[in-house]
C-alpha positions as CSV (number, residue, x, y, z in Angstrom):
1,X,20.0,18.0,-0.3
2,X,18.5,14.8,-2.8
3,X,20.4,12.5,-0.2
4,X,19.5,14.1,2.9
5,X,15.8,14.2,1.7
6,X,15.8,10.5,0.7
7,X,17.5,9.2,3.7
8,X,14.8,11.1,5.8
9,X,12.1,10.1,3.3
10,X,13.1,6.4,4.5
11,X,13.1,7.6,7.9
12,X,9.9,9.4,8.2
13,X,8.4,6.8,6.4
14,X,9.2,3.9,8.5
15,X,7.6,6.5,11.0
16,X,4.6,6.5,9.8
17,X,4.6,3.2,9.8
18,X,4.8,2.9,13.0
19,X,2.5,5.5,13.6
20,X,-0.2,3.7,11.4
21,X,0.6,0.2,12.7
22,X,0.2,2.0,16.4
23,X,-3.1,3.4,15.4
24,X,-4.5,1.0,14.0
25,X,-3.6,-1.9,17.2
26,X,-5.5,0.7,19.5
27,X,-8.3,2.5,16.9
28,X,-9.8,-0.2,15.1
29,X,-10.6,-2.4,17.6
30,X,-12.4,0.3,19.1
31,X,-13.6,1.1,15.7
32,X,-14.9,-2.7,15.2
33,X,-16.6,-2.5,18.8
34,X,-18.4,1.0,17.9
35,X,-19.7,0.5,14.4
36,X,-20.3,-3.5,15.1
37,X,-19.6,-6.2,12.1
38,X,-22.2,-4.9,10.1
39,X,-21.5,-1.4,9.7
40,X,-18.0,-2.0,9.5
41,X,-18.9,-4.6,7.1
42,X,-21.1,-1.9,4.8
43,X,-17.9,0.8,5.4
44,X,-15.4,-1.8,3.9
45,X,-17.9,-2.8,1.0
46,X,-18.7,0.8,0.1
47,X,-15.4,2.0,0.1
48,X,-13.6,-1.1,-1.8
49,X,-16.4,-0.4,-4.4
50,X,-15.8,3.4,-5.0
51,X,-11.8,2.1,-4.9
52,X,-12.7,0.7,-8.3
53,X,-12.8,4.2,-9.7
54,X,-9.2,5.1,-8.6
55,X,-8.3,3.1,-11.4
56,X,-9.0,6.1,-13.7
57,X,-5.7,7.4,-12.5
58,X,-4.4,5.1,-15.6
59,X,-1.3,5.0,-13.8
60,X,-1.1,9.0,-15.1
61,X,0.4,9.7,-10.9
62,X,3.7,7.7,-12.0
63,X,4.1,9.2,-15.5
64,X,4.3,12.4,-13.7
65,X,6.9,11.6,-11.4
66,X,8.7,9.8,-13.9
67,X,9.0,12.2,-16.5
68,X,9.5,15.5,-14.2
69,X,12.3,13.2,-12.6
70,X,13.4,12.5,-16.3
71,X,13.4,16.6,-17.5
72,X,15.0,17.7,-14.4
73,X,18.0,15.3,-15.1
74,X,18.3,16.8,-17.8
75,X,18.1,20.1,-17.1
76,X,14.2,20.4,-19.3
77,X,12.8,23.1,-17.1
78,X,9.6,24.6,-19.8
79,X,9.0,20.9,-20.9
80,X,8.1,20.4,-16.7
81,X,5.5,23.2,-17.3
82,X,4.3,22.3,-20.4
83,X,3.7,18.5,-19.0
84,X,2.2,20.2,-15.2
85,X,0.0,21.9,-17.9
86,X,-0.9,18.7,-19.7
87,X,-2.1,16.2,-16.8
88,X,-4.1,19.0,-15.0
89,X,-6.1,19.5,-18.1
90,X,-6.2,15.5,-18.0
91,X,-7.1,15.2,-14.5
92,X,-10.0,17.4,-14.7
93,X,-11.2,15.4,-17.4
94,X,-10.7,12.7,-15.4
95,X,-12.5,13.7,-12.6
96,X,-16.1,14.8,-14.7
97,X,-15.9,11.3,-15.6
98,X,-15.4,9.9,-12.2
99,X,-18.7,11.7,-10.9
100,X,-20.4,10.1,-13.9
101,X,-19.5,6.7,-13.3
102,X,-20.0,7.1,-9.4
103,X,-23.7,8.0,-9.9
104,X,-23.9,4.7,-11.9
105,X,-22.9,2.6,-9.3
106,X,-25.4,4.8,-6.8
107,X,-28.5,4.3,-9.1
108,X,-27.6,0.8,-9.3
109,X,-26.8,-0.4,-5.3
110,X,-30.4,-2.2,-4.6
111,X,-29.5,-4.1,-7.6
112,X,-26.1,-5.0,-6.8
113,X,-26.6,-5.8,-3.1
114,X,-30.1,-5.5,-2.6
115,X,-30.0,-9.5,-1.8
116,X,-28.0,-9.2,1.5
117,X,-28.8,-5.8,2.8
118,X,-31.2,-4.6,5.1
119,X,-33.4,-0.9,3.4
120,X,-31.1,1.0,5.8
121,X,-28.1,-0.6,4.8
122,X,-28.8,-0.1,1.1
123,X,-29.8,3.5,2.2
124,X,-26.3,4.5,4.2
125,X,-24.3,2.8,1.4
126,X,-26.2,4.7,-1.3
127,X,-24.8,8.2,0.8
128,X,-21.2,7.0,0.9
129,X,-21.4,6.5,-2.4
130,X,-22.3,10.0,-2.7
131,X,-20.1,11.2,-0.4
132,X,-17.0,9.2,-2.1
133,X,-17.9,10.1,-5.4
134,X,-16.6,13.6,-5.0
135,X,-13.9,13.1,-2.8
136,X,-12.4,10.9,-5.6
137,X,-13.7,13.0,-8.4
138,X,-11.9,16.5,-6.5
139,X,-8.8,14.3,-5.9
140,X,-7.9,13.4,-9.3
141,X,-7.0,17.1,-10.9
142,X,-5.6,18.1,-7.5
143,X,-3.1,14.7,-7.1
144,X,-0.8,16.6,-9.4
145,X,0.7,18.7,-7.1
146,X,1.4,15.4,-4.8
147,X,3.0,13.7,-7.7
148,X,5.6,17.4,-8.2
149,X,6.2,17.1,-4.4
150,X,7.7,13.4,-4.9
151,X,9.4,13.9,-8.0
152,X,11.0,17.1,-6.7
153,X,12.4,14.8,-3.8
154,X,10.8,16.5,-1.4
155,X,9.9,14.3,0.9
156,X,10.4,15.5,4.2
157,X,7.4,18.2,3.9
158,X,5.2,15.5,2.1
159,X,5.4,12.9,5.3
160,X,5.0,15.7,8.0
161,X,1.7,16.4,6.2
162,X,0.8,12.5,6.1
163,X,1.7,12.7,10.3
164,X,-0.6,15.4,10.7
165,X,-3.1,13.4,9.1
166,X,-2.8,10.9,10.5
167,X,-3.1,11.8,14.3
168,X,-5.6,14.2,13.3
169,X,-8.0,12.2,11.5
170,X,-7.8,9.7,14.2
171,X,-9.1,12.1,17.2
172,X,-11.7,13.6,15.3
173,X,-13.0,9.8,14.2
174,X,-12.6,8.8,18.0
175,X,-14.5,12.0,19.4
176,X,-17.2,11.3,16.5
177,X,-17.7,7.6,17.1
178,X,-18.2,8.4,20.7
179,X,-20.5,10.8,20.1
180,X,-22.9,8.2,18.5
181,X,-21.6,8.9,14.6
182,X,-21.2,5.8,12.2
183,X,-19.6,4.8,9.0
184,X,-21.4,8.1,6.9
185,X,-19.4,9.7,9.6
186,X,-16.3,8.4,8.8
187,X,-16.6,9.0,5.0
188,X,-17.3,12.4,5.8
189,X,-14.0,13.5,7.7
190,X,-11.8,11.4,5.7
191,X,-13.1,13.5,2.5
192,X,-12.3,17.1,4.6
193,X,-8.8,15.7,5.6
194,X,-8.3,14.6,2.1
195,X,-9.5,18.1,0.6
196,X,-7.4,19.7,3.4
197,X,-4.3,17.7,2.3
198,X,-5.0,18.5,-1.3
199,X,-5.0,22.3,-0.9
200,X,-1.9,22.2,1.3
201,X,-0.3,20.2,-1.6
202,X,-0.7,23.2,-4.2
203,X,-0.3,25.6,-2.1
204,X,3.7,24.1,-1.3
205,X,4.0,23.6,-5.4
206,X,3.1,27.3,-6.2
207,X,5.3,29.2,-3.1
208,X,7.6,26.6,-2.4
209,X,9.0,24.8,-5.3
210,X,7.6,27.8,-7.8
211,X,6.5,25.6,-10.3
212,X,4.2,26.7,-13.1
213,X,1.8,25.8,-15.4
214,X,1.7,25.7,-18.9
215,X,-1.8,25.5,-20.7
216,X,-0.3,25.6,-24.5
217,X,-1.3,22.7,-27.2
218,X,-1.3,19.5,-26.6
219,X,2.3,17.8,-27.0
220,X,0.6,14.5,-29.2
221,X,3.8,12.5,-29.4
222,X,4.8,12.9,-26.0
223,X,1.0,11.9,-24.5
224,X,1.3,9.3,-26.4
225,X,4.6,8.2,-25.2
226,X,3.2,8.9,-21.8
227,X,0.0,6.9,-22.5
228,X,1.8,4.0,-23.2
229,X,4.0,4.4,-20.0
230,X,1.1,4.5,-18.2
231,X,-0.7,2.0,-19.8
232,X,1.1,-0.8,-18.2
233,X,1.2,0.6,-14.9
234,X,-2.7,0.9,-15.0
235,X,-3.1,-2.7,-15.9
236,X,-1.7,-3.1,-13.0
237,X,-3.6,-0.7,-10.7
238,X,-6.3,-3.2,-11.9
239,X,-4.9,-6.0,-10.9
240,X,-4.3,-4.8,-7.5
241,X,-7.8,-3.9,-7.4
242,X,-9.1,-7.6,-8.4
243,X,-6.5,-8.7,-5.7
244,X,-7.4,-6.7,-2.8
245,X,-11.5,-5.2,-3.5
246,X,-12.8,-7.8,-5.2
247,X,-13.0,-10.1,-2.9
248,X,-15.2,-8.2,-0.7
249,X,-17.2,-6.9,-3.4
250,X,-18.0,-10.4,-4.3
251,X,-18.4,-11.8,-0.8
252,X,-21.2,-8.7,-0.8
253,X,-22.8,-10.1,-3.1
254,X,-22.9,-13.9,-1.8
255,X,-22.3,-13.9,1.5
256,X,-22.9,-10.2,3.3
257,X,-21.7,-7.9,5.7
258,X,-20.7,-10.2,8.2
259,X,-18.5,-12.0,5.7
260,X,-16.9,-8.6,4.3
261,X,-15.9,-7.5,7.5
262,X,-13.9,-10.5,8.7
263,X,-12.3,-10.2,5.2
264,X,-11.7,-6.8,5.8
265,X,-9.7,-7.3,8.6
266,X,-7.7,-9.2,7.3
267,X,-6.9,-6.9,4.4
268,X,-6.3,-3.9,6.8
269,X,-3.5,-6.1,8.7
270,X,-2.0,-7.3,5.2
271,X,-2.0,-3.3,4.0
272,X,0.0,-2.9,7.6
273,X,2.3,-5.7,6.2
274,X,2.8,-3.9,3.0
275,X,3.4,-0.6,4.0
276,X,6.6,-2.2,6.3
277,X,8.1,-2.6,2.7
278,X,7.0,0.4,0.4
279,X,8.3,2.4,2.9
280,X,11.8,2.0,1.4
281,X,10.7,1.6,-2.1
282,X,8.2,4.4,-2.8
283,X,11.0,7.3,-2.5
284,X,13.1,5.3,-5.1
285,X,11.2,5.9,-8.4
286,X,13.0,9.7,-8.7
287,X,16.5,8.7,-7.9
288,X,16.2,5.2,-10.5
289,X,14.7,7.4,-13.1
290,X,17.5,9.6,-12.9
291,X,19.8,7.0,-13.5
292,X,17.9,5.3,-16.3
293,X,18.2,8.7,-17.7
294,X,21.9,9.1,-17.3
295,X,22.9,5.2,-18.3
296,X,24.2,4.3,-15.2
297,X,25.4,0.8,-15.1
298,X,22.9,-2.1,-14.4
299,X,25.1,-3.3,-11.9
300,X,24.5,-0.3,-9.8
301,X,20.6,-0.6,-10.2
302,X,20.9,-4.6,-9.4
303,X,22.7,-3.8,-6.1
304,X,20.2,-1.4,-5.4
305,X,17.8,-3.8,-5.6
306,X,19.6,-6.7,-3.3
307,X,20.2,-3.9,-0.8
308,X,16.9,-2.7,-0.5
309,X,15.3,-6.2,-0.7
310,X,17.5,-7.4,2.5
311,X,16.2,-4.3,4.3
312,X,13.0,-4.7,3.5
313,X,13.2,-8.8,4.0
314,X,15.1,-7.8,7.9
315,X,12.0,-6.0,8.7
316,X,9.1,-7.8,7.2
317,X,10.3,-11.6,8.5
318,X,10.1,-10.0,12.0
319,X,6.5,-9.1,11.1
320,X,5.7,-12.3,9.3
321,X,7.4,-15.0,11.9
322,X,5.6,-13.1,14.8
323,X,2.8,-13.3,13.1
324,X,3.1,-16.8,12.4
325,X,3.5,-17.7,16.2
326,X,1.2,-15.0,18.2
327,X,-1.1,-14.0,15.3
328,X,-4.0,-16.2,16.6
329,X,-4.3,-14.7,19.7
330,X,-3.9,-11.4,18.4
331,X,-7.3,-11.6,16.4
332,X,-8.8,-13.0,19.3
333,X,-7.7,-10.2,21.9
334,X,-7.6,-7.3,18.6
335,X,-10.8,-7.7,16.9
336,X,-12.7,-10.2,19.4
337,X,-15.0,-12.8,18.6
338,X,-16.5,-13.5,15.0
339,X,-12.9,-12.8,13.3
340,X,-11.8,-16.2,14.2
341,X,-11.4,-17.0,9.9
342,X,-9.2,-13.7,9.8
343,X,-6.1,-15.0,11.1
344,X,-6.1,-18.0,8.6
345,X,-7.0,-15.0,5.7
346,X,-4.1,-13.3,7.0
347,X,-1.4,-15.8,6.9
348,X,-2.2,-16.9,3.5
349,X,-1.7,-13.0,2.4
350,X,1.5,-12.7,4.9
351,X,3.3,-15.6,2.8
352,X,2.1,-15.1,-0.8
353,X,3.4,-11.2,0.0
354,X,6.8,-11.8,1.3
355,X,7.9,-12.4,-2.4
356,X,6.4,-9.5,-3.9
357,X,7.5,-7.5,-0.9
358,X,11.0,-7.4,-0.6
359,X,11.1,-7.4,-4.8
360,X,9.4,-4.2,-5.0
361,X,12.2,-2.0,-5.9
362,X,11.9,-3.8,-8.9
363,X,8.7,-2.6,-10.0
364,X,10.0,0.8,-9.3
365,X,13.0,-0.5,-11.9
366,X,10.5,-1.6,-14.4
367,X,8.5,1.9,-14.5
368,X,11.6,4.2,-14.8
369,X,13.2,2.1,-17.4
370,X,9.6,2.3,-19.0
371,X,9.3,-1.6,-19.3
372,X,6.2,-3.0,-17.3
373,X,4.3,-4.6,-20.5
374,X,5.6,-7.9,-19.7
375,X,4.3,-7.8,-15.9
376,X,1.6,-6.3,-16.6
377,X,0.1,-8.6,-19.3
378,X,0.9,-11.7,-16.8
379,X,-0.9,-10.4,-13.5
380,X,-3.9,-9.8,-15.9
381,X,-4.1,-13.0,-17.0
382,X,-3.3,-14.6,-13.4
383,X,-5.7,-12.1,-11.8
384,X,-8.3,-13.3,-14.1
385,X,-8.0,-16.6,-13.0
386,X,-7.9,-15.3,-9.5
387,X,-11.1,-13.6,-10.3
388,X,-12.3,-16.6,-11.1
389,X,-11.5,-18.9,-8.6
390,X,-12.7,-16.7,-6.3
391,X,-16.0,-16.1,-7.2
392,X,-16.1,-20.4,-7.0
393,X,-14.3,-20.7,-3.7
394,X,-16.2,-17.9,-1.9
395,X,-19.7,-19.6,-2.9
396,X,-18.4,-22.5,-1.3
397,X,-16.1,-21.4,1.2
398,X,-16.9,-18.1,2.3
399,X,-14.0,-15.5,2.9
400,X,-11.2,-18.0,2.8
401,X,-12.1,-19.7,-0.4
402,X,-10.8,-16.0,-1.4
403,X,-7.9,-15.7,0.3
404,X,-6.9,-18.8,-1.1
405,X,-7.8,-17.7,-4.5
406,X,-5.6,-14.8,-4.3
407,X,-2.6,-16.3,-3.0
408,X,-1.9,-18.9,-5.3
409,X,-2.2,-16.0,-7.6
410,X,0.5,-13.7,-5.9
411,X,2.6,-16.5,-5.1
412,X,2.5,-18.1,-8.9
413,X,3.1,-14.9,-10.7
414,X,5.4,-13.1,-8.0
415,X,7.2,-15.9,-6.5
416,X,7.9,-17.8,-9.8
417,X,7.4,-16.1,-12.5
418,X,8.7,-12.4,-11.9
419,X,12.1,-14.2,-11.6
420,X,12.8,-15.6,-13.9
421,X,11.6,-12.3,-16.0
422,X,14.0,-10.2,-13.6
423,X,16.7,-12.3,-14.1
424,X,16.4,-13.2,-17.4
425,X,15.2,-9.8,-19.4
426,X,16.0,-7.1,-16.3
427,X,19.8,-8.7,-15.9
428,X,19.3,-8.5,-12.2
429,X,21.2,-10.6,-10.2
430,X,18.4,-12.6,-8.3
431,X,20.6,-15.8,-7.8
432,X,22.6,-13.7,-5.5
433,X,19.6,-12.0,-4.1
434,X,18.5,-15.1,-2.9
435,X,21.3,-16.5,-1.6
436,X,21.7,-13.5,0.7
437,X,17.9,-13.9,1.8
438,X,18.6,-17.1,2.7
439,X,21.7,-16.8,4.4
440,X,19.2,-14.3,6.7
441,X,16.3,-16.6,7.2
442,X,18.1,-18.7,9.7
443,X,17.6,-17.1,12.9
444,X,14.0,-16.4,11.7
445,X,13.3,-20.2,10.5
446,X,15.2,-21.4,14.2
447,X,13.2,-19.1,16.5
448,X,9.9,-19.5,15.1
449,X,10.1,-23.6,15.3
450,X,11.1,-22.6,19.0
451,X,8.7,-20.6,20.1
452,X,6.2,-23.0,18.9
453,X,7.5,-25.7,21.0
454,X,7.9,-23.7,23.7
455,X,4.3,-22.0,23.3
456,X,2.9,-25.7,24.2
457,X,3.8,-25.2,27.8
458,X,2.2,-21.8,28.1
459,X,-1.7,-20.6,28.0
460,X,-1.4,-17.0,26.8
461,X,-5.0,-15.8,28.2
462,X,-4.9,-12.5,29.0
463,X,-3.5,-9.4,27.0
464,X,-0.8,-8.7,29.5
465,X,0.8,-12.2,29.1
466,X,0.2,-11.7,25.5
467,X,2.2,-8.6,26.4
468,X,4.8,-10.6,27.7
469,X,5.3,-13.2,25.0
470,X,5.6,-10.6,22.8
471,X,8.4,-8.7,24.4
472,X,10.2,-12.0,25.2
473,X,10.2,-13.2,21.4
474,X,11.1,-9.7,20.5
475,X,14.2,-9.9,22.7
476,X,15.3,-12.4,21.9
477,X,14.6,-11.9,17.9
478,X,16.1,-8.4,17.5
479,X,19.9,-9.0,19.0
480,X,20.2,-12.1,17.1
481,X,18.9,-11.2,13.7
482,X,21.1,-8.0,14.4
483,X,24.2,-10.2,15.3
484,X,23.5,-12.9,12.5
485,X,21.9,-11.9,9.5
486,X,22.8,-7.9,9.1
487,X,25.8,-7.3,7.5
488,X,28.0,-4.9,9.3
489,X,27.3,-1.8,6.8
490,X,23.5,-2.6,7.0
491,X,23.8,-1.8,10.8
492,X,26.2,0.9,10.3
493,X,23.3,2.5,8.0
494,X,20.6,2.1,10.7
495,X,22.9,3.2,13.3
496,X,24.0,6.5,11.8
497,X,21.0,8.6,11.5
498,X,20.3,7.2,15.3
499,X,23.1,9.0,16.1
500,X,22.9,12.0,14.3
501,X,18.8,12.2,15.6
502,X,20.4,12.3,19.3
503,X,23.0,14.9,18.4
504,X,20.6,17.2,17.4
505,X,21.9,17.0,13.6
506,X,19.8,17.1,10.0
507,X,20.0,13.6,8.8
């Protein structure tokens, strides 16, 4: 059941993926053309701001999964209930204080951006604020039950919902937009979706998985072993935050609107280039912490990382080498004009990412052996100086003065740094790791240089010819990375669930 769930997890993930990716190449640009770069601009601003507050998870969603992974191991049934118990009295906490702070951040908008917006600009964001506020402050004691659902393995049920979603969320924005709506519009559904997706959530815990709650007193020694789980995943949360909000809350405040919303597209298409990865890590954090918990070798957990990271790396150098070549003219035919800068922002995210990215699993090695301090206590002081050099660059040049900012950032701590720490403390093998992600980087290295040469003698103007190029480099790419640089087991693993889909049988 564990297997077939996490094998489909994988599958229904990647699913997603595709469905988002698909979404998001037809419903933004009509999104961008509807709201204009302003609006868009205030929707990305107002929403990266309120993301500040999702920090006051305190990284409390992994503990949960961790340690309900952890009991069930071993068989700890009451001490589930008795920590289900615990974060949901936590949570609500949580959540009054998450009101209080959003109202500081409405009372003070005119002072924060009151230099670059227009009265009615101040005035929408100051209602998405609002609006935000309680979705955020509702979420918090009700992402418990999400957490049970993926530490319970259950993930087939969990991604149906997120498809639902998904398509859902999309018509109703589409129907609205056309309809004359804008970005308080978009807050608005995205907080009845999320409510909808929360109730659903508890609903599953209570019938399906039968879990309980138990309210008794407070277990002191294990919060605070929790606390100081958490702690180091929250520093992280942080981090993530100065890497990917602050750069638009900052360009709000020197540059405006305008600015934010080229930057913004270029986050949205580097979150699309992330999610192509997390797909295979995010349903790994149960199964490690089950074999933390039963002292499994590390050998087993170091292939399970080289494993994962050349799946990840087989799909993400696709993304990253068409990218590379077409990406230009994608921003030009995607977005259209304005969001010339993006494609530069982009490709500075794309590369410092690809590290990170295929290395992710061992983040999810890190939490369930309960050993992020070290990471943690480096991307703080490296985001700092990102923060930094950000707020310099951006005065002087704009959106990419960011990008550039956070880059070196990601590529210093995640490309160097990380390991050296993984190989040295973790006892991972990343000499072999990278000799097998080199050993699949030729056909990626060879085809790019290529298609650049070749793309001297053709003038891709029009979307169908873009089209075209597209499905030629694809071609081309997809037999010979399949041939060259998968190992015979890796296609063997993508090919049996194909089969088994067009049998008709469970995965």
């Amino acid at each position: 059941m564990a297997v077939s769930q996490l094998k489909s997890g994988v599958v229904l993930n990647y699913f997603i993926i595709g469905l988002q990716t698909l979404v998001g190449l037809l419903y933004t640009p009509f999104l961008l053309r509807m709201l204009g770069q302003s609006e868009y601009g205030l929707y990305s601003l107002v929403a990266s701001v309120i993301g500040y507050l999702t920090i006051m998870d305190f990284g409390f969603g992994n503990a949960v999964i961790r340690y309900t992974a952890k009991y069930r191991a071993e068989g700890k049934v009451e001490q589930q209930y008795s920590l289900f118990g615990m974060f949901l009295k936590i949570y609500c906490v949580i959540g009054v204080v998450a009101i209080a702070f959003g109202m500081v951040l409405y009372l003070n908008v005119d002072n924060l951006f009151g230099g670059t917006m227009t009265a009615v600009e101040l005035s929408e964001a100051k209602i998405m604020m609002l609006i935000l506020t309680f979705n955020l402050a509702i979420t918090f004691p009700f992402s418990v039950f999400g957490s049970i659902i993926t530490s319970y393995e259950d993930f087939i049920f969990q991604k149906m919902v997120q498809i639902v979603r998904i398509v859902l969320n999309t018509v109703v924005m589409i129907c609205l937009l056309k309809m004359g709506y804008k970005a308080i519009a978009m807050v608005v559904v995205q907080t009845v979706f999320n409510l909808m997706t929360l109730l659903i959530n508890a609903f599953y815990c209570k019938y399906k998985i039968k879990i309980k709650f138990v309210f008794g007193k407070i277990n002191w020694s294990l919060l605070k072993e929790v606390s100081i789980y958490s702690f180091w995943i929250f520093l992280n949360v942080i981090i993530d935050k100065v890497y990917w909000s602050t750069g638009q809350f900052v360009l709000g405040a020197v540059a405006g609107t305008v600015a934010v919303a080229v930057f913004a597209v270029a986050i949205r298409l580097t979150f699309m280039y992330m999610s192509f990865s997390t797909a295979i890590a995010s349903v790994f954090l149960p199964r490690i912490s089950g074999m933390v918990a039963k002292k499994c070798p590390e050998k087993e957990i170091s292939d399970i990382f080289i494993r994962t990271g050349r799946l990840q790396y087989a799909v993400l150098s696709f993304v990253l080498s068409g990218f590379v070549i077409f990406g230009r003219r994608f921003i030009a035919l995607w977005a259209g004009p304005g969001y010339e800068d993006s494609y530069i922002m982009t490709l500075l995210f794309f590369l410092a990412l690809l590290i990170p990215m295929i290395q992710n699993v061992g983040i999810t090695i890190l939490q369930a052996r309960n050993q992020m301090k070290f990471r943690s206590l480096m991307y703080l002081a490296i985001a700092a100086l990102s923060l930094v050099a950000q707020i310099v660059l951006a005065k002087k040049f704009g959106g990419i003065g960011c990008a550039v900012a956070i880059a070196g950032a990601l590529f210093l701590g995640t490309g160097l740094i990380m390991n050296v720490y993984y190989h040295v403390k973790q006892h991972l093998d990343i000499v072999s790791f990278w000799k097998e992600i080199l050993k699949m980087s030729v056909v990626p290295l060879v085809l790019t240089l290529l298609s650049f040469w070749a793309l001297n003698y053709v003038d891709i103007n029009s979307l169908w010819m873009f089209l075209i190029a597209v499905l030629v480099y694809s071609a081309l790419y997809v037999p010979l990375f399949w041939r060259l640089s998968l190992k015979a087991s890796e296609r063997e693993l993508i090919l049996r669930p194909l089969r088994k889909l067009s049998r008709g049988e469970k995965l």
